[in-house]
N, C-alpha and C positions, 0 to 999 in steps of 0.2 A: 883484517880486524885491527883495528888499535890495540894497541899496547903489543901486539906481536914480535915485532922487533926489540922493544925491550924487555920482555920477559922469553925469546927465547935463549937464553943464556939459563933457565931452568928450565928448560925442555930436554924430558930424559929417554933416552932409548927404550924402545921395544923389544922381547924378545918375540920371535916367530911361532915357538911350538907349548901352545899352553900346557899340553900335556909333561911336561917338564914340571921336574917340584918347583912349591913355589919357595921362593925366598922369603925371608922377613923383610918388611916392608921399612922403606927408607919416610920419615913420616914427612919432613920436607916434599920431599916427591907426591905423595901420593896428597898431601893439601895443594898441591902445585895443580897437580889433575882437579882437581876439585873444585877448585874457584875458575879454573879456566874455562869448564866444561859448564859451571853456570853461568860465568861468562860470557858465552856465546848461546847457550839454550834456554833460557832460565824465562817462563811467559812474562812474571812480572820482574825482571830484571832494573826497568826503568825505577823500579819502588823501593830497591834493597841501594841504599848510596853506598855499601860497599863492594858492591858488582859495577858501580859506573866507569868506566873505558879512559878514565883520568884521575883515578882512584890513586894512584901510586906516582909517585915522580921519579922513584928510581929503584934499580933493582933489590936495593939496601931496605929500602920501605916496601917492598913488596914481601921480601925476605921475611922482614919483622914481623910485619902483619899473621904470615904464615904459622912462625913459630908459636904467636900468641895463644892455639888452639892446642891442647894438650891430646884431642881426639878428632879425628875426623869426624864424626858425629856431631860434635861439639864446632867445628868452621860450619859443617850443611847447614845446621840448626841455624847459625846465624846468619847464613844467604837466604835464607827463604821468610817470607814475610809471614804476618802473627798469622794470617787469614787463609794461611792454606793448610788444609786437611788431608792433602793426598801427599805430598812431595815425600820421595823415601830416599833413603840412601841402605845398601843392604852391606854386609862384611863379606860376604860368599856369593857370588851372582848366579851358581850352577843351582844353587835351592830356589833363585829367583827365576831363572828359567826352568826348572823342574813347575815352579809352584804356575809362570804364563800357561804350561802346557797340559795344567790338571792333575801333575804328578805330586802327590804329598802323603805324606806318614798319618794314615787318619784311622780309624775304626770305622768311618762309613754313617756315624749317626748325626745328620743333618738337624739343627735346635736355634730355637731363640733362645735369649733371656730377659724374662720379663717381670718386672718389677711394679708391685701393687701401690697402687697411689694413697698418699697417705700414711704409707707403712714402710718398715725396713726390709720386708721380706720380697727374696727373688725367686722365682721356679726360670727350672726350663721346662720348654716344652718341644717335643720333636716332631721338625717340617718331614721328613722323608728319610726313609734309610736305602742307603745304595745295595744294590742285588750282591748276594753274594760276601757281603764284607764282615768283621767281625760282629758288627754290630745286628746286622738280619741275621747271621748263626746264632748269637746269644738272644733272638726274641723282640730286639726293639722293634716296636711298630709305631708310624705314626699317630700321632694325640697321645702319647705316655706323658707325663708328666713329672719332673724329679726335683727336690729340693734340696739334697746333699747331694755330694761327692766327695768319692772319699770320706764319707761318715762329718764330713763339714757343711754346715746349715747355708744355704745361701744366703748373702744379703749386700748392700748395695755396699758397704765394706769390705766384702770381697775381693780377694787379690786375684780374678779369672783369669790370667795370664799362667799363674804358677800354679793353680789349681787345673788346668788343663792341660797344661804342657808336656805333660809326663808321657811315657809309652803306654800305659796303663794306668785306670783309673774307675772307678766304680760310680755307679752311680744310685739314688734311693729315692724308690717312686714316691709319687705324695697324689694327693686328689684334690680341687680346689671344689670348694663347700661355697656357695656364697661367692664370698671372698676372704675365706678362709683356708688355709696349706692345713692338707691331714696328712701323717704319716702313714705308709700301706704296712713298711715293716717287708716290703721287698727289694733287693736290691739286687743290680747286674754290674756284673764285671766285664770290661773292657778291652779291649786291645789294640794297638795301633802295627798297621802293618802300611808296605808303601802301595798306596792304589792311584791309580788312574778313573778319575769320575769322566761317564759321559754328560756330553751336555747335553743331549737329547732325552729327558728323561721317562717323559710318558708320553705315547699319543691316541689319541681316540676318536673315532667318530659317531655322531648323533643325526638322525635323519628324521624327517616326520614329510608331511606332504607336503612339504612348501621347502626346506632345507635341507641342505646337506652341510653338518657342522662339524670342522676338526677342533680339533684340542690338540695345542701344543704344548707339554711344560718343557721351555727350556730354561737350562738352569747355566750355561754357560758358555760364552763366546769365545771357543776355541776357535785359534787358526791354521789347526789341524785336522778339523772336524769337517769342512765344508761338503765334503762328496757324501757325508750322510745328512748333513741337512737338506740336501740339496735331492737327493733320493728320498726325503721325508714329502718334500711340494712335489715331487712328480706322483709318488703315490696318490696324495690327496687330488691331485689335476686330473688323475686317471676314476678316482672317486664321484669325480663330479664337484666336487667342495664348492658351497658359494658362500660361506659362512666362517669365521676361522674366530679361536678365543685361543689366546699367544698368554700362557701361562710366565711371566716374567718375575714372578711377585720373592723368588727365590735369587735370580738373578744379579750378581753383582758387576756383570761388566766381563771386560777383555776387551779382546781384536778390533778397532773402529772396524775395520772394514768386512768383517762378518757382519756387524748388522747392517750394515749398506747393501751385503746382500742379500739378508732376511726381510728389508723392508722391500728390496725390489722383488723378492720371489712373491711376498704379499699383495705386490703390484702387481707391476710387469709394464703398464700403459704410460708409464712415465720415465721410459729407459731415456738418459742422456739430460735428463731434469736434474735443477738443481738439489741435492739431497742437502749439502751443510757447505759450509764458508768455515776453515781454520784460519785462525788469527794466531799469528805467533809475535815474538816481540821483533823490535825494529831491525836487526839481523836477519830478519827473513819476509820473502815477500809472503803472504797469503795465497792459501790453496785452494781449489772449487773443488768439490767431493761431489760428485753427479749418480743417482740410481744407475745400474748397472744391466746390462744382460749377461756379464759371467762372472765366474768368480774367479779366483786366483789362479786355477789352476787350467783355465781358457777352457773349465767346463760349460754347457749353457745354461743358466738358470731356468728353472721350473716356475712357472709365475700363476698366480690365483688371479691377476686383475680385477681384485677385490675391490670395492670402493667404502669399503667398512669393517675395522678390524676391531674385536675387544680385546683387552689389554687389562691383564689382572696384577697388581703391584701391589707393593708392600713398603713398609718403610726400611727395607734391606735391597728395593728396586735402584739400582746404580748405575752411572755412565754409560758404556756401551748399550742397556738394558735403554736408558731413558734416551739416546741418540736414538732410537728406536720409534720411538713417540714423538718426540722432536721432528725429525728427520719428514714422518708422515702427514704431522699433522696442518698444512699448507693444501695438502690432495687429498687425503681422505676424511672419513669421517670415524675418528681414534675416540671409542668409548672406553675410558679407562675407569675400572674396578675394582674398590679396594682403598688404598689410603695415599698419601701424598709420597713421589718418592722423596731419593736421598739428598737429591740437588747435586748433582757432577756430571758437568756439563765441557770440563779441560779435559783434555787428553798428554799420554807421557810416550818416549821412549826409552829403551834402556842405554845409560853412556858410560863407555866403556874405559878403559885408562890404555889409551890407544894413539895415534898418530892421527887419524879422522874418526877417536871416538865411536867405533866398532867392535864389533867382537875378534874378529881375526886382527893377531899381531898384539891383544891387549897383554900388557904389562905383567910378566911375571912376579915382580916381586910383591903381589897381594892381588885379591880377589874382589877387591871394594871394587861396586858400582853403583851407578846413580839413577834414579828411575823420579826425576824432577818433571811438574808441570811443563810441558814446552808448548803447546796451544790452547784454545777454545773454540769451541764450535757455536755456529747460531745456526738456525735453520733457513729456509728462505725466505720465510717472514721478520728473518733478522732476531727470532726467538732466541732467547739465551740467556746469562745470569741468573736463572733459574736456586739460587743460591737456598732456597727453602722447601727448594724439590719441585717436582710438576703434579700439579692437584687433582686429585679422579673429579668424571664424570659424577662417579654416583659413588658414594661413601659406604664403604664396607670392611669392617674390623673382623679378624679373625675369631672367632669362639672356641677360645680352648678346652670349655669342655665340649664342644659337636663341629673339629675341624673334618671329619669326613674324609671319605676314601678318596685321597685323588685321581682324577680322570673321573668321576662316577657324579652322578646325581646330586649326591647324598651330603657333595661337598659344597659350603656354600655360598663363593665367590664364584663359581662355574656353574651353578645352578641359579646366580641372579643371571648371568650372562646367556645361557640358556631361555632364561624369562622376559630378557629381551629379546629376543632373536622372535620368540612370538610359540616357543614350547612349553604345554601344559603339563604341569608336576604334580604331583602330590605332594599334598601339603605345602601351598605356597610360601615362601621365602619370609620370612617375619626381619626384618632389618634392626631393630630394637636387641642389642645382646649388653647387658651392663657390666659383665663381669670384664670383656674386653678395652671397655671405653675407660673401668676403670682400674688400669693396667698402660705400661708404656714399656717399647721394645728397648734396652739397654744397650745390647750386643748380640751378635748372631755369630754363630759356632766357627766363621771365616774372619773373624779379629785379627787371629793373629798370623793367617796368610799373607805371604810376601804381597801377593796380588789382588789384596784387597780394596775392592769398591775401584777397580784400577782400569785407564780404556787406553790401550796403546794403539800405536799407529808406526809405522811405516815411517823409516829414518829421512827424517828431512833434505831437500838438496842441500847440499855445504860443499 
């Protein structure tokens, strides 16, 4: 790399054993990590002129530069260009791998927040609550709807950051009339404890004389998780399944290469096909990501050799979630369900204040780490910049007041999908819901997770 030679004269030792206190952080040092590590990973690095590799003429001007930032916050802020939405930088990395791995301090009640058009008022309303967690002991069930917290009225004024953040916190149903917020005059109390969510969250099957249909909802791209997704497809393979509706719509991403495996288990017929093309910046060559027949762990993938998947999404559907779509839609036939997703189509890793930017050996005196843009994906169609999301098949808004049981009938993005497939319902599907069209998603209850809308991948060669 350029500039190497003259900025290692600020190249600062490692200690070996993290588990050692940490020290207070020398902040020269730790902006030194900082720009170096965008430096070298950064996707659009060519676009920030202060990342360029002739930036500095000498180690005095580099120096300068450094001090200029009063926070490390404040140097990321300004390597990263106006137009990215995802690039993070965290104080504590151990909450950031707590949070890749599904481990977080939460009560369990999974919510939009949605905000009526026209008007200042926001409700939430809740996608699902996790088994077992505070939130399914105190009652909450999916479709409740609440307009305070903590005895505070939502609205788009709202500080939802400081009003959620807390260990505990209350929340006050409401009913939407119309489009109008009623008060019920019930309220639940809350609790946060630390849970571990599965990403597999409901599965089901539908049959009639021509099908056999699974339902997936996954909710998240763990890459710890593969031996139960992967006993989820041998299940359905041992079913019969010719049919599959891939419940994403909660979905915000994770592990690129979990869904590399979900899409080849959806396959199977196209092991060794191109799945995605990562582009990184000119420090690195580009990578071919091909469907797979195993996964990580040299287990053999369970495969449906499907040539037609539904795919239900949301405008909370993200990265890893839309690599998923992406990735397929070249081979099969991807009826997507639901609304446009989020558009994040780059992928990150985590970098560490290290010697090759790792975990092992990083830097005792502080905890900062970087979770910056470092590729993008296109699929084999060369599909990609997708910057405004990927747009359904066939348009379908939630109804908050008749979101329905999920996995069941009753609910009704799985009951169009159903109605394609060629299954006769009761009371056919009416598409027409105004209360939803006239409403728009603000934030969903994962805002303020480290790992949010986030798709990692596998440490680059370097």
């Amino acid at each position: 790399m350029v500039l190497v030679a003259l900025l290692s004269m600020l190249s600062f030792g490692c200690q070996d054993d993290l588990d050692d206190a940490i020290r207070p952080a020398n902040a020269l040092e730790l902006n030194d990590f900082i720009w170096k590590a965008m430096n070298i990973f950064y996707l659009n690095k060519s676009e920030v002129p202060d990342l360029a590799d002739n930036r500095f003429n000498t180690v005095e001007d580099y120096t300068t530069y450094l001090e200029t930032f009063l926070t490390p916050e404040a140097l990321f802020d300004n390597l990263i260009t106006t137009n990215d939405r995802f690039s993070i930088i965290v104080s504590d990395f151990r909450k950031l791998e707590d949070a890749l791995n599904g481990v977080r301090l939460d009560n369990g009640m999974r919510f939009g927040l949605v905000q009526l058009n026209n008007s200042n008022d926001v409700f939430g309303y809740v996608r699902y609550v996790l088994p077992n967690s505070p939130a399914a002991n105190a009652g909450v069930e999916r479709g409740m709807l609440f307009n305070k917290v903590n005895a505070v009225r939502l609205s788009e004024d709202t500080d939802f950051s400081s009003l959620f953040s807390g260990s505990n916190y209350s929340i006050s149903l409401a009913e939407l009339n119309e489009s109008n917020l009623q008060d019920t005059n019930q309220e639940i109390a809350l609790e946060k404890i630390q849970l571990t969510e599965q990403a597999i969250h409901k599965t089901e099957i539908f049959e009639n004389s021509s099908s056999t249909v699974a339902y997936l909802m996954y909710n998240g791209f763990r890459s710890g998780q593969e031996n139960q997704l992967n006993a989820v497809f041998g299940n359905f393979a041992a079913q019969g399944v010719n049919e599959l509706v891939l419940d994403l719509r909660y979905n915000s991403g994770g592990d690129l290469r979990t869904s590399v495996d979900l899409a080849s288990m959806i396959t199977g017929q196209f092991a060794s096909e191109l799945f995605a093309t990562q582009e990184y910046n000119a420090n690195f060559e580009n990578e071919i990501i091909n469907f797979t027949t195993q996964n990580r762990n040299g287990g053999s993938l369970n495969s449906l050799n499907l040539s037609r998947v539904f795919i239900l999404t949301s405008p909370s559907t993200a990265s890893a979630s839309e690599m998923v779509i992406s990735g397929l839609l070249p081979y099969i036939n991807v009826v997507q369900i639901g609304t446009s997703t989020v558009g994040k189509y780059q992928a990150s890793t985590t970098l560490y204040d290290s010697d090759n930017y790792r975990r092992q050996n990083a830097s005792l005196a502080h905890t900062y780490a970087l979770q910056p843009l470092i590729s993008k994906l296109k699929n084999a169609n060369n599909y990609t910049d997708f910057d405004e999301g990927i747009p359904p098949s066939i348009s379908l808004n939630e109804d908050f007041n008749n979101l329905g049981e999920l996995g069941t009938t009753s609910e009704p993005l799985l009951k169009k999908a159903l109605e394609e497939i060629g299954f006769v319902l009761d009371r056919p599907l009416v598409l027409e819901n105004t209360i939803s069209t006239n409403t728009h998603l603000i934030l969903d209850d994962a805002f303020m997770d480290l790992d949010y809308q986030n798709m990692y991948i596998e440490f680059p060669s370097y």
